[in-house]
C-alpha positions as CSV (number, residue, x, y, z in Angstrom):
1,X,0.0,0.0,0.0
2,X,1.4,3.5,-1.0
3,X,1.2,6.1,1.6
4,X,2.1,9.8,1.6
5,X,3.5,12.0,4.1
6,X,1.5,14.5,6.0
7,X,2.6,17.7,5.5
8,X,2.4,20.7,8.3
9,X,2.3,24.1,7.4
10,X,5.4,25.4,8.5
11,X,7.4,22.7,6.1
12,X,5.2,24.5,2.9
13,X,6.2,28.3,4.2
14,X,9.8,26.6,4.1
15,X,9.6,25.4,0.6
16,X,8.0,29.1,-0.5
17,X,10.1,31.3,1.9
18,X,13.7,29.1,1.3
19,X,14.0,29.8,-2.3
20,X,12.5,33.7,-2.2
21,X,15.4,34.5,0.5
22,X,18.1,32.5,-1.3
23,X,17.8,34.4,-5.1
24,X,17.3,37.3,-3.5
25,X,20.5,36.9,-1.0
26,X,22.5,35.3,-4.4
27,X,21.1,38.6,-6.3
28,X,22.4,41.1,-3.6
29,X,25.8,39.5,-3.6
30,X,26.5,38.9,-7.4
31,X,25.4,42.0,-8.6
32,X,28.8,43.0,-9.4
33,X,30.5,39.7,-9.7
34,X,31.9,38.2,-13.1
35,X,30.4,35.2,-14.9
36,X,32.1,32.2,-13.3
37,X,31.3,33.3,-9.9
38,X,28.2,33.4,-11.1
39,X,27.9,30.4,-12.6
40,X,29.4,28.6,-9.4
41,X,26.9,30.2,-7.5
42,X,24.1,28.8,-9.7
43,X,25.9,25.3,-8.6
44,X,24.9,26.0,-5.1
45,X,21.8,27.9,-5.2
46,X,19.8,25.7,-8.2
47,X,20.0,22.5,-6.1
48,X,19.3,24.3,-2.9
49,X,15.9,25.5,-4.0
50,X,15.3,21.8,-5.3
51,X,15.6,19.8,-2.6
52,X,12.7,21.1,-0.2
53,X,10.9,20.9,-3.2
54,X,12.1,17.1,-4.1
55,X,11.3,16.6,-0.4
56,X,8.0,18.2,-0.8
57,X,6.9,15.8,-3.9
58,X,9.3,12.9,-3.3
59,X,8.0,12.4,0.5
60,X,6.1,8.4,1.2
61,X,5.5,5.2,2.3
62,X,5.1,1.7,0.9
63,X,4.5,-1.0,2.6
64,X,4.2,-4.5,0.9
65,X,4.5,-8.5,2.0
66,X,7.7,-7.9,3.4
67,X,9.2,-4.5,3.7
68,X,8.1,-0.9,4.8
69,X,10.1,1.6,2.4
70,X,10.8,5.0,2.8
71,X,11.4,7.6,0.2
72,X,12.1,11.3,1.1
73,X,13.4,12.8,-2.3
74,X,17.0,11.6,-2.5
75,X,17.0,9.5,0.9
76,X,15.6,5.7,0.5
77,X,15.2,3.3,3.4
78,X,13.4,0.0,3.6
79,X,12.5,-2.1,7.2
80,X,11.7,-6.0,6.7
81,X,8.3,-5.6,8.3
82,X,9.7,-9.2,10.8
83,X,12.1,-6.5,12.5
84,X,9.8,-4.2,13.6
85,X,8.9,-4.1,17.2
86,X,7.3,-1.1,18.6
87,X,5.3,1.7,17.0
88,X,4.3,4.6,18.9
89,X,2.9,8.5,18.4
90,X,5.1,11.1,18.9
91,X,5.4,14.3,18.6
92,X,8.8,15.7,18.1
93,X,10.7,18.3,15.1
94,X,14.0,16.8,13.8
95,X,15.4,15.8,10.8
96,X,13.3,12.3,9.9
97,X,12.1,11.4,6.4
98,X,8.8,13.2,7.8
99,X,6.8,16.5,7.0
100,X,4.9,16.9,10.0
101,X,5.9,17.2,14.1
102,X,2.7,14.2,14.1
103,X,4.9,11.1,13.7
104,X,5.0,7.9,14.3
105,X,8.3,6.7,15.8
106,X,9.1,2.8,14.4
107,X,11.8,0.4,16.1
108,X,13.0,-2.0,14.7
109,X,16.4,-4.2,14.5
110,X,18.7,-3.9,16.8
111,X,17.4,-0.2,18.8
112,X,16.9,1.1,15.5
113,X,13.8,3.9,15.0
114,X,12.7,5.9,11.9
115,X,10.3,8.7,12.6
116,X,7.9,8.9,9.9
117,X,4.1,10.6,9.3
118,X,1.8,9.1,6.8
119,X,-1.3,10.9,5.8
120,X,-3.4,8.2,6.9
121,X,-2.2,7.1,10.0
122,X,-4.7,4.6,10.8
123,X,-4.6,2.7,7.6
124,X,-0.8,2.6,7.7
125,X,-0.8,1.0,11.2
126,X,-3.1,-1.8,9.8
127,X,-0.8,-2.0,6.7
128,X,1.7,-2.7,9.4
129,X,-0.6,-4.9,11.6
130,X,-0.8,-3.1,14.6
131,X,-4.5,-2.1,16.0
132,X,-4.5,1.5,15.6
133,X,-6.8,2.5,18.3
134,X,-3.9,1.0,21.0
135,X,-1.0,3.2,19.0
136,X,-3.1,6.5,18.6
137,X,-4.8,6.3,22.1
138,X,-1.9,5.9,24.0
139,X,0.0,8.9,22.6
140,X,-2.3,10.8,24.2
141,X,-1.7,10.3,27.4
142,X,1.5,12.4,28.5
143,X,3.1,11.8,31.6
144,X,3.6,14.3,34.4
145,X,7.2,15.4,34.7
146,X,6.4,16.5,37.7
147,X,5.0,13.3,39.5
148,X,7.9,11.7,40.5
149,X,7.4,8.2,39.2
150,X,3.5,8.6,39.7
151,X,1.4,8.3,36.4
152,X,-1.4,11.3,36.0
């Protein structure tokens, strides 16, 4: 089954605002530079305003018999589905082949975890074969930090 990512707001102003800042930074500073500073600058700058996009398009799940794989424009990884152990809600910004804070953190292997957010979160965990009313309900509840050891 083919899943794609969910994508928060802030991770589309990135896309929009990234590129409008970087040609008009590179403008500013070439304006009286020669032709092959110039054209290494274009090196930098043209795949710099493609990869959020490539991110942007390029950003999903696929989960078949045996594998879960992950594609995040240039980045690919794939999880035998045997090896996976634990998946639970979290909510969390960091690098991750994910476009939203919403994730869902999978271990797998040997203390191995890939954060990831499908649109569908519900159909993915079934896809999986996991009960997605224990994975999404038990996110919920946050513990105290200041209980000391007592749950709230």
């Amino acid at each position: 089954m083919f899943f794609r990512s969910a994508i928060d707001a802030w991770f589309y102003a990135f896309v929009v605002s990234f590129p409008l800042v970087l040609v008009r930074l590179a403008l500013w500073l070439l304006s009286d530079a020669n032709s092959a500073v110039i054209a290494l600058s274009l090196l930098v700058v043209v795949p710099a305003i493609m990869l959020p996009a490539w991110l942007l398009f390029g950003t999903y799940y696929r989960v078949d018999s045996t594998f879960l794989r992950v594609q995040s424009g240039p980045f690919t990884c794939a999880v035998p589905l045997e090896q996976i152990h634990d998946v639970t809600r979290v909510q969390c910004v960091g690098w991750a082949p994910a476009l939203s804070r919403d994730r869902l953190k999978i271990t797998y292997g040997r203390s191995q975890c890939i954060l990831i957010s499908p649109q569908r979160k519900a159909a993915f965990l079934e896809a999986l074969g996991y009960r997605p009313s224990q994975v999404l309900q038990a996110s919920r509840q946050r513990p105290n930090p200041f209980a000391l050891g007592e749950n709230y």
